[in-house]
N, C-alpha and C positions, 0 to 999 in steps of 0.2 A: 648564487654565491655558495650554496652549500655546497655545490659539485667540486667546488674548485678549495675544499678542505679535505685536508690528507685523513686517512680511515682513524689512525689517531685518534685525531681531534676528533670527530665523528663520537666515536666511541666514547668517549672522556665528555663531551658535551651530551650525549646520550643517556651514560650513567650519573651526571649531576641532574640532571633533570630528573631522572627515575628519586635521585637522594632526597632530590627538593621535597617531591612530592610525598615521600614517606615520611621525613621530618613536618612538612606541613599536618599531614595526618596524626603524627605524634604528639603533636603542639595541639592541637584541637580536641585531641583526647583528653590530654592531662587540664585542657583549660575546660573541656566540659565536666571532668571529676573535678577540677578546683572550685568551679563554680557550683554542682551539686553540692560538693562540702559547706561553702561558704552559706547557700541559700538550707541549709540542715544549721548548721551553725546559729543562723538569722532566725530562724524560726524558734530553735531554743531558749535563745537568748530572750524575742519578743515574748513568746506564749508558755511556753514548757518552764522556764524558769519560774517564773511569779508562781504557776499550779504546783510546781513540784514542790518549794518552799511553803506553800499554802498548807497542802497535804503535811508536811514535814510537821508545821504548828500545829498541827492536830494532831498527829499523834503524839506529840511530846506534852501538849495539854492532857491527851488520855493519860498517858507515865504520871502526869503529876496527880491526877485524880485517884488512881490504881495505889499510891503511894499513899497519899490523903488516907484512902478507904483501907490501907494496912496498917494506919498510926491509928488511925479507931477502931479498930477491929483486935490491937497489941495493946497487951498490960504492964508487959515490961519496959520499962525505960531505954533501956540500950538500945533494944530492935525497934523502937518510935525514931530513937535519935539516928538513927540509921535509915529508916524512909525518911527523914528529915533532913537528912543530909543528901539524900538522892535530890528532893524536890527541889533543894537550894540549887545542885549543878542543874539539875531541867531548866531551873527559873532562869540561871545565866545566859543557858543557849538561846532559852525564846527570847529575852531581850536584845541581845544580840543579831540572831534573824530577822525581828522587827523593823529592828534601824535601818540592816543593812537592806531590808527588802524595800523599804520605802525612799532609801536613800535612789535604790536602781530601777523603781520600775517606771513606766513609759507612762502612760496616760493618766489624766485627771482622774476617771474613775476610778481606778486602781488605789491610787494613792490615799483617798478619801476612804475607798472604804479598809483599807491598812490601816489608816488611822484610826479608826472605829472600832475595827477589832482589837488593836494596840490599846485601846480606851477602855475595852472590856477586859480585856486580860490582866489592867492592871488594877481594873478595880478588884479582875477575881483576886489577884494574885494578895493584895492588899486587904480583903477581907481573910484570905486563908492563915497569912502572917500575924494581923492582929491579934484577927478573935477565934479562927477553928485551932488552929495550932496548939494558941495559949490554952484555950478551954480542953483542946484533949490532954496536955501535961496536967494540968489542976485536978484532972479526975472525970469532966463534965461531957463526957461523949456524948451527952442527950442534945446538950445545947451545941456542941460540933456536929451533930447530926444535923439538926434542923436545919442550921445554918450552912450547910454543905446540901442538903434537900430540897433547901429553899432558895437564896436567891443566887447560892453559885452554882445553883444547875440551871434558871434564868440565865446567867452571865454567858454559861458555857453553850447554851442550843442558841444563844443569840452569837456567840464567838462561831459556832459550827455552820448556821444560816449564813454569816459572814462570808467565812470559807468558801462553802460553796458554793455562793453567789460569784465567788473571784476564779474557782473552778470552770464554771458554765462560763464565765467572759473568756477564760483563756482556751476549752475547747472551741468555740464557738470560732475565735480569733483563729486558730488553728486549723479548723474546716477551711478558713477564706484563705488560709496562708496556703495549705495543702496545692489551694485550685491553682492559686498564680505560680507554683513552683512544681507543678505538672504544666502545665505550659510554657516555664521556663525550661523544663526537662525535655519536653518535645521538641524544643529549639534547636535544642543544644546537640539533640541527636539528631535532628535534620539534618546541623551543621556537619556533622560527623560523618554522615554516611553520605552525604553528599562530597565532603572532602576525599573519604571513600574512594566511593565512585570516579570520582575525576583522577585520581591515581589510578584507580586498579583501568583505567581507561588510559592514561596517558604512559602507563607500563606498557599496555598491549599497543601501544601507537608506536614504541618506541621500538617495540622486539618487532612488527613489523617492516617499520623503516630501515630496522638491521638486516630482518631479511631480506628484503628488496634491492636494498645499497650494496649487500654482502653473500648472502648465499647465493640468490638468482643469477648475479653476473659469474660467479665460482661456477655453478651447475651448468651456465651457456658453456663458458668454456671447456669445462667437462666434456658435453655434450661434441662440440666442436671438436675437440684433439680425438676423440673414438672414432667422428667423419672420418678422420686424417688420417688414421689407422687405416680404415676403410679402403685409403686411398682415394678422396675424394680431398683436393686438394686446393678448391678453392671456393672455399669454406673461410668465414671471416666472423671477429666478434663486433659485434656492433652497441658502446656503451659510449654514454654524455657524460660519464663520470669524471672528474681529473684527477683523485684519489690516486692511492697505491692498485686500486682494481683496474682503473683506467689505463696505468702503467704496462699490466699485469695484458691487459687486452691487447693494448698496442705491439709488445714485445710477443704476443702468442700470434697478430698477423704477421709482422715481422719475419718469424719463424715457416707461418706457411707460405708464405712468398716465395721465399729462399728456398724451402723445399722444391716448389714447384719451379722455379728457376734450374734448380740444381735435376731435377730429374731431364728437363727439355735437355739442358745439357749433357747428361747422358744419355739421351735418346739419339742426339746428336751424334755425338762420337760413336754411338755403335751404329748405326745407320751409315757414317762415313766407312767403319771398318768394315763393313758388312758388302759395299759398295765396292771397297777394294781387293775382298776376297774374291766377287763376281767375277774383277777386272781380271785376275790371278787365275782363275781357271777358263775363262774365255781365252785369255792368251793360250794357256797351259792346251787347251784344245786346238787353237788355231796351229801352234807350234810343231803341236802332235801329229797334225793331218801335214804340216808340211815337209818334216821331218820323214814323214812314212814315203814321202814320193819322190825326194831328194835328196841327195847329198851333201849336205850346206853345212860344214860345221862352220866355217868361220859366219855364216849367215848367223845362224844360231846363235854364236857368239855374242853376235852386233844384237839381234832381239833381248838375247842376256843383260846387254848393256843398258839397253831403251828402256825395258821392261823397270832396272833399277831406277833408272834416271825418272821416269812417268810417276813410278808409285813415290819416289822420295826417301828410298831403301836405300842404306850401305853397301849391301849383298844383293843378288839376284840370282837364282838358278832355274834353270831348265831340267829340267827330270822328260829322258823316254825311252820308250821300252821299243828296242826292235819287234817290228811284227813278225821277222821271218826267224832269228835267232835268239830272237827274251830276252836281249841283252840290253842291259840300263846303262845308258847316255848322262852322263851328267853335262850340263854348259854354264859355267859360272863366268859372273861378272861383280868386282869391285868398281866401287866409284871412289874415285880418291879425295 
């Protein structure tokens, strides 16, 4: 079936195929980075989030401690009510991250122990408001010490043990995500290079088949018309193709056919005129010898006339040279 598709189509079905295979390639690529993206994304989402907002509430517990330890360490009123006012925006954020951390994350333990540390932070938050704050305005830093020494540094290594504890699940969660999205990874460029491969394979199948279909039969008949030159003249292309090539084939024996037709027939015609020249000076000779022993013009004549009529001549002449006086004899004859 294919033979009997013109090179066209050939070619056009050739280079869809080559397109296929390069957009199939494309499409695989972008789906194996969509899919690394998306499995980076999952991964953040599960593990990286919950640590990073973890991390986040810790340091923003250390700002409010740092802050604490400058309204007790300040005599002046303004610069207290100014880490005071830092501690109030801290306080906002942490409550805020709180909810929203426990609002979004994934499993039971997580959530538990969010709430635990949400439980801590508010009792710290709640003794710092009460009783350290007020005691540092009144003057009483000894008793804001203590109680910042004592049980909200308790609150805080129990808030920090917390943390970390939700730290170590989420690297730990993150080792095991790491494995399965390395072997999601290795898929995906199997897939790819395997896709690869079957293109950069079915490109070289294709320029191939071009050449086979298309230059090889080009080059026979190359090859064949330089015969022809040669003079060798029967010489033929021989293709199964029914293509424009096939066409191409046919019309080039065609061609040396007719060459060779055409040269017999000039072998022909000169071989005929060649035979009548023979004819032309055999007479010429016989004439001559008869001529030299004779007297015959009207003989002559009549040979004149035969001569024309034999060969299929208009004209006929006899040309002879006397032997004794060199004198040239002409005998013409018309045929009418």
């Amino acid at each position: 079936m294919i033979r009997t598709l013109s090179l066209r189509t050939k070619l056009t079905i050739s280079f869809c195929i080559i397109i296929a295979f390069l957009c199939a390639s494309m499409f695989v690529g972008y789906y194996t980075i969509s899919k690394m993206r998306a499995l980076i994304d999952g991964m953040y989402e599960e593990n990286y989030k919950t640590s990073v907002g973890v991390a986040q509430l810790h340091a923003k517990l250390n700002g409010v401690r740092a802050a604490l330890m400058t309204m007790l360490s300040e005599t002046d009123r303004a610069k207290q009510e100014a880490q005071h006012n830092i501690i109030k925006d801290i306080t906002k954020e942490i409550d805020a991250s709180f909810e929203e951390m426990i609002n979004s994350s994934g499993t039971f333990r997580e959530i538990s122990i969010l709430k635990e540390a949400r439980e801590t932070w508010v009792s710290f938050r709640d003794t710092r408001d009460n009783e350290i704050i007020p005691a540092i305005y009144a003057g009483k830093t000894e008793k804001a010490a203590a109680l910042a020494m004592g049980v909200q540094k308790e609150r805080y290594n129990r808030f920090v043990a917390l943390t970390k504890e939700l730290i170590d699940m989420g690297t730990k969660a993150m080792e095991g995500t790491a494995g399965v999205s390395r072997k999601h990874y290795m898929a995906l460029i199997s897939s790819f290079v395997v896709i690869w491969l079957v293109s950069i394979s079915a490109s070289i199948a294709m320029a191939l088949f071009l050449i086979r279909g298309i230059a090889s039969p080009l080059k026979n008949i190359a090859d064949n018309a330089k015969r022809i030159g040669e003079g060798d003249l029967d010489v033929r292309v021989v293709t199964g193709s029914r293509d424009e090539i096939g066409t191409l084939a046919h019309v080039f024996n065609s061609m040396a056919l007719n060459l060779k037709e055409s040269f017999k027939e000039q072998e022909r015609l000169y071989n005929e005129e060649r035979r009548k020249v023979q004819q032309m000076v055999t007479l010429q000779e016989a004439v001559s010898a008869i001529a030299s022993a004779l007297e015959l013009e009207p003989l002559l004549e009549r040979l004149a006339y035969q001569s024309a009529f034999l060969l299929e001549a208009e004209l006929s002449a006899l040309v002879m040279l006397h032997p004794e006086t060199g004198k040239v004899q002409h005998f013409k004859a018309n045929i009418p």
